[in-house]
C-alpha positions in Angstrom: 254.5 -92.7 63.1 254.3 -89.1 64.0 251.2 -88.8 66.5 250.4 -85.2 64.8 251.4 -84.3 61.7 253.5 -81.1 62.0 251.7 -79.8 58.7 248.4 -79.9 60.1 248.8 -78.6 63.5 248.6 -74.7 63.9 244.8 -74.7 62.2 243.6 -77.4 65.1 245.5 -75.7 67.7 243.9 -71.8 66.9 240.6 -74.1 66.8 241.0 -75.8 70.1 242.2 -72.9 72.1 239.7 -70.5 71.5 237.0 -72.9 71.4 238.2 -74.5 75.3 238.7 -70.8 76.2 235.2 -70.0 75.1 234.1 -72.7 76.9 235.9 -71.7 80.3 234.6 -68.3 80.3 232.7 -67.3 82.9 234.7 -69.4 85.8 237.2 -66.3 86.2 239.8 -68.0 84.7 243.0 -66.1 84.0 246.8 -66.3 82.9 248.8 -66.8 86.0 245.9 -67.7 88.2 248.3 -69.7 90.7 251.6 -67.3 90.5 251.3 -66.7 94.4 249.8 -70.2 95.5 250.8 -72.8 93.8 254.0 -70.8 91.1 255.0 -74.2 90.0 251.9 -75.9 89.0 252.8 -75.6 85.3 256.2 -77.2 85.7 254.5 -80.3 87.9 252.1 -80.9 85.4 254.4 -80.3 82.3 256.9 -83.0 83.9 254.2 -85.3 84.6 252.9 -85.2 80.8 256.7 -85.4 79.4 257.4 -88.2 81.5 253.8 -90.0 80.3 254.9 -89.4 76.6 258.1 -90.5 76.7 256.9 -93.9 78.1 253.8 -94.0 75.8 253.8 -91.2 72.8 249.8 -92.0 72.6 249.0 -91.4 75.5 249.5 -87.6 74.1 246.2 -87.4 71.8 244.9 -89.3 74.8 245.1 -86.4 77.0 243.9 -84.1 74.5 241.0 -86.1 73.6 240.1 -86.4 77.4 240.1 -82.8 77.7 237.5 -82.5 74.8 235.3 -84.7 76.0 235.5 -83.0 79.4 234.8 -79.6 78.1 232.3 -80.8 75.7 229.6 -82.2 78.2 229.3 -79.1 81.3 232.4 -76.7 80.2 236.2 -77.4 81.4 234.8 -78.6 84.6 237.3 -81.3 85.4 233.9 -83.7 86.2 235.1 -86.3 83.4 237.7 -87.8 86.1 234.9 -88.0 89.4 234.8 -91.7 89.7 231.5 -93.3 90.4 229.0 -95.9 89.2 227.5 -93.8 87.3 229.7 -90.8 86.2 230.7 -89.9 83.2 233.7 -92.3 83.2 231.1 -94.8 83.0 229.4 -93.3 79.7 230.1 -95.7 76.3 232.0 -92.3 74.9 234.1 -92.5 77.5 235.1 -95.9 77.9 238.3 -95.5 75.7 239.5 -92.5 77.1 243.5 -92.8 77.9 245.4 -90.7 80.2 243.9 -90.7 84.0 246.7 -91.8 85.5 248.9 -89.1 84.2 246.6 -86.4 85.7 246.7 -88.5 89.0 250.1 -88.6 89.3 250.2 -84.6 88.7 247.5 -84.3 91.4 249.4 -86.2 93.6 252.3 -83.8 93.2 250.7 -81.2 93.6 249.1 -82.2 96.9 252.7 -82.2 98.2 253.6 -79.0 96.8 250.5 -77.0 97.6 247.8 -79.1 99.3 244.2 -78.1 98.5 245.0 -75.4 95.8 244.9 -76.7 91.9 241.7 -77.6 90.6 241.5 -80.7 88.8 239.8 -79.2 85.6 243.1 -76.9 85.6 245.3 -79.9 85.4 243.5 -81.2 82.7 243.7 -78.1 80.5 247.4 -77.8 81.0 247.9 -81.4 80.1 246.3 -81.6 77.1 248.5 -78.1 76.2 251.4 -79.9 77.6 250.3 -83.1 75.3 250.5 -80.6 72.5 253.5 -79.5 72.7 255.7 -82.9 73.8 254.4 -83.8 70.2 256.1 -80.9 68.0 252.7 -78.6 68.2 252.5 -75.0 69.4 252.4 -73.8 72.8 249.9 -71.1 74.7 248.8 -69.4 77.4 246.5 -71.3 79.1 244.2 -69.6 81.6 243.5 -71.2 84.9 241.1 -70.6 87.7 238.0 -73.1 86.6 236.6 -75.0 89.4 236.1 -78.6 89.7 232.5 -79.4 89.1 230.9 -81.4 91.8 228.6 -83.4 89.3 229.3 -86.2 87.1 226.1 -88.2 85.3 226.7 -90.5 82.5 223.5 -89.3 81.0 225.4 -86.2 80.4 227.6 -87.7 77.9 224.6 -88.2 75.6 225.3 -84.9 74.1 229.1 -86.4 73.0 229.7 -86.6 69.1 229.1 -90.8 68.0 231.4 -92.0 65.5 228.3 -93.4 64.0 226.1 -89.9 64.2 224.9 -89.1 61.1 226.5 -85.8 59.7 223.4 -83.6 60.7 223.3 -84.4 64.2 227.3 -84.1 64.6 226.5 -80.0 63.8 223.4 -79.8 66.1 225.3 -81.2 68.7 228.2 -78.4 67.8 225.7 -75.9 67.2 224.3 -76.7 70.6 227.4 -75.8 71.9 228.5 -72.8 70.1 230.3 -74.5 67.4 230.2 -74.1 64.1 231.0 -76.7 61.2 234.5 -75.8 60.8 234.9 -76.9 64.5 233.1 -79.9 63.8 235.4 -80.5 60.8 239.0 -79.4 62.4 238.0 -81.3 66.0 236.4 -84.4 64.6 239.0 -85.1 61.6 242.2 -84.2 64.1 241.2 -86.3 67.2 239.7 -89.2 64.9 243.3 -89.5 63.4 244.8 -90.4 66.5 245.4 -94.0 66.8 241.8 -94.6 68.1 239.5 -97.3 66.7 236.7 -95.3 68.4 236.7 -91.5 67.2 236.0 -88.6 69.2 
Protein backbone atom coordinates (compact mmCIF):
# COMPACT_ATOMS: atom_id res chain seq x y z
CA UNK A 1 0.00 0.00 0.00
CA UNK A 2 1.64 3.10 -1.16
CA UNK A 3 0.70 5.94 1.55
CA UNK A 4 0.58 8.54 -1.57
CA UNK A 5 -0.06 7.67 -4.84
CA UNK A 6 2.88 8.86 -6.93
CA UNK A 7 0.25 9.90 -9.72
CA UNK A 8 -1.62 12.17 -7.64
CA UNK A 9 0.98 13.99 -5.75
CA UNK A 10 2.45 17.20 -7.59
CA UNK A 11 -1.30 18.84 -7.80
CA UNK A 12 -1.63 18.46 -3.70
CA UNK A 13 1.79 19.40 -3.08
CA UNK A 14 1.55 23.03 -5.39
CA UNK A 15 -1.88 23.21 -3.37
CA UNK A 16 -0.42 22.76 0.06
CA UNK A 17 2.64 24.81 -0.33
CA UNK A 18 1.28 27.88 -1.41
CA UNK A 19 -1.70 27.60 0.67
CA UNK A 20 0.69 26.98 4.28
CA UNK A 21 2.96 29.77 2.77
CA UNK A 22 -0.03 32.00 2.45
CA UNK A 23 -0.97 31.21 5.71
CA UNK A 24 2.60 31.94 7.28
CA UNK A 25 2.86 35.27 5.75
CA UNK A 26 3.20 37.99 7.82
CA UNK A 27 5.43 36.15 10.74
CA UNK A 28 8.75 37.14 8.62
CA UNK A 29 9.22 33.90 7.56
CA UNK A 30 12.09 33.25 5.08
CA UNK A 31 14.30 30.52 3.31
CA UNK A 32 17.30 30.01 5.40
CA UNK A 33 15.89 31.70 8.52
CA UNK A 34 18.34 29.61 10.82
CA UNK A 35 21.62 29.45 8.39
CA UNK A 36 23.69 31.24 11.28
CA UNK A 37 21.88 29.91 14.49
CA UNK A 38 20.79 26.81 14.26
CA UNK A 39 22.45 25.59 10.18
CA UNK A 40 21.44 22.08 10.86
CA UNK A 41 17.92 22.31 11.88
CA UNK A 42 16.75 20.84 8.54
CA UNK A 43 18.96 17.84 8.80
CA UNK A 44 17.69 17.12 12.72
CA UNK A 45 14.32 17.28 11.78
CA UNK A 46 14.66 15.38 8.36
CA UNK A 47 16.36 12.45 10.40
CA UNK A 48 13.91 12.50 12.91
CA UNK A 49 10.89 12.18 10.28
CA UNK A 50 12.95 9.35 8.24
CA UNK A 51 13.58 7.50 11.21
CA UNK A 52 9.58 7.87 12.31
CA UNK A 53 8.63 6.52 8.75
CA UNK A 54 10.81 3.90 8.53
CA UNK A 55 9.41 2.45 11.80
CA UNK A 56 5.71 3.44 10.98
CA UNK A 57 5.12 4.57 7.04
CA UNK A 58 1.75 6.21 8.50
CA UNK A 59 2.86 8.11 10.59
CA UNK A 60 3.92 10.21 7.30
CA UNK A 61 0.24 11.49 6.35
CA UNK A 62 0.05 11.79 10.10
CA UNK A 63 2.47 14.56 10.18
CA UNK A 64 1.11 16.18 7.33
CA UNK A 65 -2.29 16.12 8.47
CA UNK A 66 -1.11 17.60 11.86
CA UNK A 67 0.36 20.40 10.14
CA UNK A 68 -3.08 21.23 8.48
CA UNK A 69 -4.91 21.15 11.21
CA UNK A 70 -2.31 23.47 12.93
CA UNK A 71 -2.30 25.96 10.16
CA UNK A 72 -5.90 25.77 9.63
CA UNK A 73 -7.11 27.12 13.18
CA UNK A 74 -4.57 30.55 14.03
CA UNK A 75 -1.94 30.20 10.95
CA UNK A 76 1.28 27.85 11.19
CA UNK A 77 1.51 28.74 14.74
CA UNK A 78 2.90 25.58 16.21
CA UNK A 79 -0.17 25.95 19.10
CA UNK A 80 -1.71 22.47 18.00
CA UNK A 81 1.20 20.72 20.17
CA UNK A 82 0.70 23.17 23.66
CA UNK A 83 -0.53 20.62 25.98
CA UNK A 84 -3.30 21.54 28.36
CA UNK A 85 -6.82 20.64 29.58
CA UNK A 86 -8.19 22.41 27.29
CA UNK A 87 -6.00 23.09 24.17
CA UNK A 88 -6.51 22.27 21.05
CA UNK A 89 -5.13 18.69 21.51
CA UNK A 90 -8.11 18.31 23.48
CA UNK A 91 -10.57 19.39 20.53
CA UNK A 92 -12.77 16.08 18.97
CA UNK A 93 -10.77 17.07 15.43
CA UNK A 94 -7.89 16.50 17.07
CA UNK A 95 -8.14 13.45 18.91
CA UNK A 96 -6.67 11.28 16.04
CA UNK A 97 -3.94 13.26 15.13
CA UNK A 98 -0.60 11.01 14.83
CA UNK A 99 2.87 12.12 14.97
CA UNK A 100 3.73 14.29 18.36
CA UNK A 101 6.25 12.32 19.33
CA UNK A 102 8.30 12.60 16.26
CA UNK A 103 8.23 16.47 16.57
CA UNK A 104 9.37 15.87 20.28
CA UNK A 105 12.02 13.91 19.65
CA UNK A 106 13.30 16.64 16.94
CA UNK A 107 12.75 19.30 19.64
CA UNK A 108 14.70 17.45 21.92
CA UNK A 109 17.59 17.46 19.45
CA UNK A 110 17.53 20.49 18.76
CA UNK A 111 17.66 21.74 22.32
CA UNK A 112 21.05 20.02 22.37
CA UNK A 113 22.23 21.45 19.21
CA UNK A 114 21.01 25.04 19.60
CA UNK A 115 19.03 25.54 22.90
CA UNK A 116 16.29 28.14 22.68
CA UNK A 117 16.43 28.87 18.97
CA UNK A 118 13.84 26.67 16.65
CA UNK A 119 10.41 27.45 16.99
CA UNK A 120 8.14 24.65 17.36
CA UNK A 121 5.67 25.72 14.48
CA UNK A 122 9.07 25.60 12.27
CA UNK A 123 9.50 21.97 13.20
CA UNK A 124 6.23 21.24 12.22
CA UNK A 125 6.28 22.73 8.74
CA UNK A 126 9.53 20.95 7.89
CA UNK A 127 8.08 17.72 9.03
CA UNK A 128 5.25 17.46 7.28
CA UNK A 129 7.69 18.62 4.02
CA UNK A 130 9.96 15.97 5.31
CA UNK A 131 6.78 13.54 5.56
CA UNK A 132 6.38 14.39 1.94
CA UNK A 133 9.14 13.54 0.62
CA UNK A 134 10.20 9.99 2.74
CA UNK A 135 6.90 8.98 0.75
CA UNK A 136 8.14 9.50 -3.05
CA UNK A 137 6.52 13.25 -3.23
CA UNK A 138 8.24 16.41 -4.19
CA UNK A 139 10.42 18.43 -2.13
CA UNK A 140 10.51 22.51 -1.41
CA UNK A 141 11.77 25.29 0.11
CA UNK A 142 10.20 25.76 3.08
CA UNK A 143 10.39 29.19 4.83
CA UNK A 144 11.04 29.44 8.46
CA UNK A 145 10.92 32.14 10.96
CA UNK A 146 7.07 31.69 12.35
CA UNK A 147 6.78 31.96 16.03
CA UNK A 148 5.24 29.66 18.40
CA UNK A 149 1.86 30.95 19.37
CA UNK A 150 1.33 31.29 23.07
CA UNK A 151 -2.49 30.29 22.92
CA UNK A 152 -4.16 27.09 22.50
CA UNK A 153 -8.28 26.82 23.04
CA UNK A 154 -10.20 23.88 21.96
CA UNK A 155 -12.96 26.13 21.03
CA UNK A 156 -10.69 27.25 18.31
CA UNK A 157 -10.90 24.03 16.60
CA UNK A 158 -14.58 24.63 15.91
CA UNK A 159 -13.67 26.27 12.66
CA UNK A 160 -11.84 22.62 11.58
CA UNK A 161 -13.53 20.86 8.41
CA UNK A 162 -16.13 17.72 10.07
CA UNK A 163 -16.12 14.68 8.06
CA UNK A 164 -19.81 14.95 8.53
CA UNK A 165 -20.06 18.85 7.45
CA UNK A 166 -22.34 19.22 4.85
CA UNK A 167 -20.68 20.36 1.53
CA UNK A 168 -21.71 24.05 1.98
CA UNK A 169 -20.19 24.69 5.20
CA UNK A 170 -16.84 22.72 4.24
CA UNK A 171 -16.41 25.97 1.58
CA UNK A 172 -17.47 28.72 4.13
CA UNK A 173 -15.14 27.33 6.42
CA UNK A 174 -12.35 27.46 3.26
CA UNK A 175 -13.66 30.57 2.22
CA UNK A 176 -13.21 31.89 5.67
CA UNK A 177 -9.85 31.11 5.34
CA UNK A 178 -8.90 32.24 1.98
CA UNK A 179 -9.54 29.11 0.30
CA UNK A 180 -11.25 28.39 -2.48
CA UNK A 181 -13.13 25.02 -3.64
CA UNK A 182 -10.32 23.53 -5.37
CA UNK A 183 -8.42 23.68 -2.02
CA UNK A 184 -11.36 22.20 -0.38
CA UNK A 185 -11.38 19.45 -3.07
CA UNK A 186 -7.36 18.75 -3.40
CA UNK A 187 -6.89 19.04 0.70
CA UNK A 188 -9.95 17.17 1.79
CA UNK A 189 -9.84 14.20 -0.97
CA UNK A 190 -5.78 13.82 -0.31
CA UNK A 191 -5.63 13.75 3.53
CA UNK A 192 -9.09 11.75 3.74
CA UNK A 193 -7.24 8.96 1.68
CA UNK A 194 -4.81 8.46 4.18
CA UNK A 195 -5.43 5.45 6.28
CA UNK A 196 -7.74 7.46 8.63
CA UNK A 197 -11.24 6.35 9.70
CA UNK A 198 -11.78 10.03 10.65
CA UNK A 199 -11.01 12.54 7.63
CA UNK A 200 -9.36 15.74 7.84
Amino acid sequence: MEVFPHSKTPILFVVLLATFITMALGQGTRVGFYQTTCPRVETIVQAAVQSAVRSDPTIAPGLLRMFFHDCFVNGCDGSILIDGPTSEKTALPNSQLRGFDVIDAAKRQLETTCPGVVSCADILALAARDSVVQTGGTGWAVPTGRRDGLVSQNSDAANLPAFNDPVSVQISKFTAKNLNTQDLVALSGKLNTQNYTNPL
